[in-house]
C-alpha positions in Angstrom: 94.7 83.5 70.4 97.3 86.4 69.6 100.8 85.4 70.3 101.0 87.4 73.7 97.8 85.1 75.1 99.6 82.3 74.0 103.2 82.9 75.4 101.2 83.7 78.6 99.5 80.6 78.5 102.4 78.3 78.0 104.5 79.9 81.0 101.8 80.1 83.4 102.5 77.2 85.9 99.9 74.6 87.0 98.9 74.9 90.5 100.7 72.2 92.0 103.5 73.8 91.2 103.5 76.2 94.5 103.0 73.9 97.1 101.3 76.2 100.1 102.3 75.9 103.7 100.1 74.5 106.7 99.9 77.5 108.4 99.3 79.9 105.6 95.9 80.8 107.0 98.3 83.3 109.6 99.3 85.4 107.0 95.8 87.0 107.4 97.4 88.3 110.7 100.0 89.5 109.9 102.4 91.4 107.0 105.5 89.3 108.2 107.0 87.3 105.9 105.4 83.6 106.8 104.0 80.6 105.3 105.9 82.1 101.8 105.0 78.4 100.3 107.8 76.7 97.5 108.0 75.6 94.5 110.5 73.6 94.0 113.2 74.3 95.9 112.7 77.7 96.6 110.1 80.5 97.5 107.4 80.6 94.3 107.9 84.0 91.6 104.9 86.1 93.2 106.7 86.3 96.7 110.3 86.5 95.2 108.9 89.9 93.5 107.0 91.1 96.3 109.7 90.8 98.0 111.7 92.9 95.5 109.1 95.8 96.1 109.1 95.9 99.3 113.1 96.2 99.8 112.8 99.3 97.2 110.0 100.5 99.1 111.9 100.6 102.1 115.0 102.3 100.3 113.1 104.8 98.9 111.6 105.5 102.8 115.5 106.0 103.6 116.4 108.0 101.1 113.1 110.6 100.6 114.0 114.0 101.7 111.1 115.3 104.7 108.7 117.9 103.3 109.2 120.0 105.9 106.4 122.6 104.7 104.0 120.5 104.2 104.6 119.1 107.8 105.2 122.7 109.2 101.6 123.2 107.7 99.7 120.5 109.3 101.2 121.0 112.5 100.3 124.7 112.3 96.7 123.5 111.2 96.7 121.9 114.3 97.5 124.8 116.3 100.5 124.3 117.4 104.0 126.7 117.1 106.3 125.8 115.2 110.2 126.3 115.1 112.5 124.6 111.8 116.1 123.3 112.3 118.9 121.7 110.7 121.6 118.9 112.3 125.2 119.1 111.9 124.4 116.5 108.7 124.6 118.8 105.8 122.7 116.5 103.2 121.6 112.9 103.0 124.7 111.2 102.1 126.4 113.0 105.2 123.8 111.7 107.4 124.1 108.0 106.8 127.2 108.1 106.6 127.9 110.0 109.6 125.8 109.2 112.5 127.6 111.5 114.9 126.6 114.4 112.9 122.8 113.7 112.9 122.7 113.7 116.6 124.0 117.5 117.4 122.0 120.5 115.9 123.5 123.4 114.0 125.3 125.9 115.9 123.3 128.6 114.4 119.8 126.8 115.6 121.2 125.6 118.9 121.6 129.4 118.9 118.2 130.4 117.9 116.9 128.1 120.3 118.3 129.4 123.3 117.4 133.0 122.2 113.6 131.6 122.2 114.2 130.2 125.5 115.3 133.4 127.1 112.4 135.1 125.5 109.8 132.7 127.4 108.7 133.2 130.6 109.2 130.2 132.6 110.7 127.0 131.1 108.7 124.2 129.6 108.4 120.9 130.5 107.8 119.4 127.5 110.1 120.2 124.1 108.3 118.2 121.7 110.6 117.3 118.4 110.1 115.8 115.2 112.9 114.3 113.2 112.9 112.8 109.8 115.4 110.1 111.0 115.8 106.7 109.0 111.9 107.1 106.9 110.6 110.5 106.4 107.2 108.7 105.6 106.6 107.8 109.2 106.5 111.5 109.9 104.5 112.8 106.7 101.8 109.9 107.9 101.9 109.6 111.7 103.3 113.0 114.0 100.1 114.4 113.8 97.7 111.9 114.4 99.8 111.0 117.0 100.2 114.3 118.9 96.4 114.8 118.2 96.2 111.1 120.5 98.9 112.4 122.8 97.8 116.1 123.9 94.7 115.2 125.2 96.1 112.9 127.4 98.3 115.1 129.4 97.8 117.1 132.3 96.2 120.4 132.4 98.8 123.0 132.7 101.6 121.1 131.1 103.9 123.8 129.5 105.1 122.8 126.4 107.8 124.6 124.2 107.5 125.3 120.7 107.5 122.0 118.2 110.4 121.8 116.8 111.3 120.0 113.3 115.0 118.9 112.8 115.9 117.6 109.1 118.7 115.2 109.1 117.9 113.9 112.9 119.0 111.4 114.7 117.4 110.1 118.0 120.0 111.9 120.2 120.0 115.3 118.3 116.5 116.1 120.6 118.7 116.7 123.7 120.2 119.7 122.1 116.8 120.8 121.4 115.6 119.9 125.1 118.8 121.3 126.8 118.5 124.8 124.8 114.9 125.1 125.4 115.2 124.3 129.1 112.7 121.7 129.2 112.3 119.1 131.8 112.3 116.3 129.9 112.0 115.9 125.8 110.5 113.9 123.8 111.2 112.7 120.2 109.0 111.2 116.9 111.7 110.0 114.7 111.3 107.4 111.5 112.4 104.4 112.5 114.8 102.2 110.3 112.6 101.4 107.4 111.7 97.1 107.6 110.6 95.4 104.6 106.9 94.9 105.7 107.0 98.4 107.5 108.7 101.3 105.6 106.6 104.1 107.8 107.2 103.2 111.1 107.7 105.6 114.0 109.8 105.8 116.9 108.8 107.5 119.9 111.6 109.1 122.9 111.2 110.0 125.8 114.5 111.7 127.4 114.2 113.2 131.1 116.8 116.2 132.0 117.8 116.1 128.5 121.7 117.5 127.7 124.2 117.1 125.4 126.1 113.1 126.3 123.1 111.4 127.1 122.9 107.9 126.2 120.5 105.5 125.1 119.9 103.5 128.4 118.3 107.3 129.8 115.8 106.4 127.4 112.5 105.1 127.1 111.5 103.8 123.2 108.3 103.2 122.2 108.2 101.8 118.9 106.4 100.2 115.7 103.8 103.3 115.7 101.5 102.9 112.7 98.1 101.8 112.0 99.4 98.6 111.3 101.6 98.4 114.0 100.7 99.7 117.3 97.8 102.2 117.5 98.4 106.0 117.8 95.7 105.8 120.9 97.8 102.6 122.6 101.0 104.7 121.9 99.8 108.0 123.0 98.6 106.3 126.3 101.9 104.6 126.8 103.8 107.8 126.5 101.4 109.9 128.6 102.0 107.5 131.2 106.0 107.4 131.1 105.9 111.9 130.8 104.0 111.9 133.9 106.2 109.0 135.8 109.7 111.2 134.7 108.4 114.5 135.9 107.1 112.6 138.9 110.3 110.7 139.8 113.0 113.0 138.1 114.2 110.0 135.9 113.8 108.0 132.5 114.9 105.1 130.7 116.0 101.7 132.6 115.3 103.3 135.6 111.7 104.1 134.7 109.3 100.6 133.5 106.7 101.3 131.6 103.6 100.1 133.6 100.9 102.1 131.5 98.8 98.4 130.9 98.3 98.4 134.7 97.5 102.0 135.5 94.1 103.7 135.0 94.5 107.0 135.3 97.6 109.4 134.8 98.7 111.8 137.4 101.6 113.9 137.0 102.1 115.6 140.2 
């Protein structure tokens, strides 16, 4: 036995020394942290390291920069237009360190947008925007599987402006975009705030007469959206339901309960 085998050997505990939990079959269910078992005292070596990965993994999801062309491209794969802009964060360490900033968009953008507007004939009722937010992995994985889900689902004739792709976003920057575009309502994919079992999660908005000042109660969230989490098809059906309610009723957030699970069909007129 070379020395390695037998250093290995000698630290590798018996198996009574983790002493499992009752309920340890739920972890089958579920990525949350449950039935971790002990040794000792505390949780046993394999969980103390998992748990170490998954914390870095969810730092890293905080701090990785969006690759906006590769996004640009698969959305333009897609078919759909479109437009790139910038928040008032001017790099990372601005944006989490300055919220405020992440929720208003350039001047020079807020600019461009408005020029785009006035270019258009007729305004849209759906301005569509994807922010990088708190995990720039929830966007990389999940905007375009979940628009793919979402489109078909809307009504025919639904004007919808150009996509538009914010770096540095934050959930409230989308209203700049939805005010200068003139849409009706506007919604927003953002990564959520990365959790240890879930560093790609994404965050869904739904903001109805959006304008600068808007708070969070106009809102309607639908979150957790991953494979993992809650289906891009569930999700897309959920939003569907809540962009045809807010053009139908002219309102959003408490005002407007999600009822998708009890309708069948969507109507937006």
């Amino acid at each position: 036995m070379s020395e390695s085998s037998a250093t290995a050997a000698a630290l590798q505990l018996p198996s009574t020394a983790v002493i499992a939990m009752p309920w340890s079959d739920w972890r089958k269910a579920t990525t949350a942290r449950i039935a971790l078992g002990r040794a000792g005292v505390s949780i046993p070596t394999a969980e103390a390291l998992r748990f170490g990965c998954d914390h870095a993994l969810a730092r890293d999801a905080i701090h990785q920069a969006l690759d906006v062309d590769a996004l640009r491209a698969q959305l333009e794969q897609a078919g759909h237009a479109v437009v790139l802009a910038h928040s008032c964060a001017t790099d990372r360490a601005s944006y989490l360190r300055r919220p405020d900033l992440g929720r208003q968009l350039q001047p020079s953008d807020l600019g461009a947008l408005r020029a785009l507007a006035a270019s258009r004939d007729g305004a849209p009722d759906i301005a569509l925007v994807i922010g990088d937010g708190l995990s720039s992995l929830a966007l990389q994985r999940h905007a375009v599987p979940l628009l793919a889900a979402l489109l078909p689902r809307l009504p025919e004739g639904t004007q919808l402006a150009p996509i538009v792709v914010v770096s540095q976003a934050r959930v409230a920057v989308a209203d700049d975009v939805g005010e200068a575009l003139g849409a009706r309502l506007c919604v927003m994919l953002i990564g959520e705030r990365p959790g240890l079992s879930s560093p790609d999660s994404l965050g869904l908005y739904l903001t109805y007469a959006p304008r600068r000042g808007r708070h969070d109660a106009e809102r309607n969230c639908i979150s957790n959206v991953r494979p993992e989490g809650l289906s891009f098809a569930a999700a897309a059906h959920k939003l569907a339901w809540l962009i045809a309610q807010a053009l139908k009723r002219g309102e959003s957030g408490i005002a407007l309960k999600d009822m998708s699970e009890e309708t069948a069909g969507l109507n937006m007129r």
